[in-house]
N, C-alpha and C positions, 0 to 999 in steps of 0.2 A: 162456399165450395167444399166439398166433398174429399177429405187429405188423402184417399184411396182413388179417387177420380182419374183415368186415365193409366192406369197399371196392370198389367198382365200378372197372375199367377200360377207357377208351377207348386203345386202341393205333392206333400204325403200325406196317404192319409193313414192310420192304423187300427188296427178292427179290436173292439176291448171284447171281440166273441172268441181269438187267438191267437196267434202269429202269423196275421195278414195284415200288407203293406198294398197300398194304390196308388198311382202317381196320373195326376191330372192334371188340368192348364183352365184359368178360367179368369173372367172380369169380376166377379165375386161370390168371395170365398166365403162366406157367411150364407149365400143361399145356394152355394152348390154344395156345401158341406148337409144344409137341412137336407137338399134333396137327397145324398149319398142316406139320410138316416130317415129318409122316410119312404126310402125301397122305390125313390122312382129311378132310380138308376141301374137301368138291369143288371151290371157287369159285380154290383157290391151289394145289390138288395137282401143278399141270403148271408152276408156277412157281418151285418148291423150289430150293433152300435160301430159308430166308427169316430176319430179322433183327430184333428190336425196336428200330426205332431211338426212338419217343416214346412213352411212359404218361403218362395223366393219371389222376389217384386222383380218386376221388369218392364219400362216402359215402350219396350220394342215387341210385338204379339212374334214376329220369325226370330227373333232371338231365344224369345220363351220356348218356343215353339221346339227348337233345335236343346234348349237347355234340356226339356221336358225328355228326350231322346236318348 
């Protein structure tokens, strides 16, 4: 079983292009991060490279949800 299986997270993410910050919510953060660096995410594509600098786990998604906020 999968030690990340079942977890919600809120991220930062931070842009190594210059002082931009993203705060996102997802079930994993390893392919939402590719996606954020591979410009499929329109709201960061023109900001790329970008960074996880914070996760918070949480295994409730409206708790995340409201943390995210």
């Amino acid at each position: 079983m999968n030690a990340t299986a079942g977890f919600h997270y809120v991220y930062i993410l931070h842009s190594e292009a210059g002082e931009y910050f993203y705060v996102g919510l997802t079930d994993d953060l390893a392919s939402r991060l590719a996606r954020h660096n591979a410009g499929a995410v329109p709201h960061t594509a023109r900001r790329r490279p970008w960074q996880i600098k914070t996760a918070v786990a949480f295994r409730d998604r409206e708790q995340a949800a409201l943390f995210e906020k």
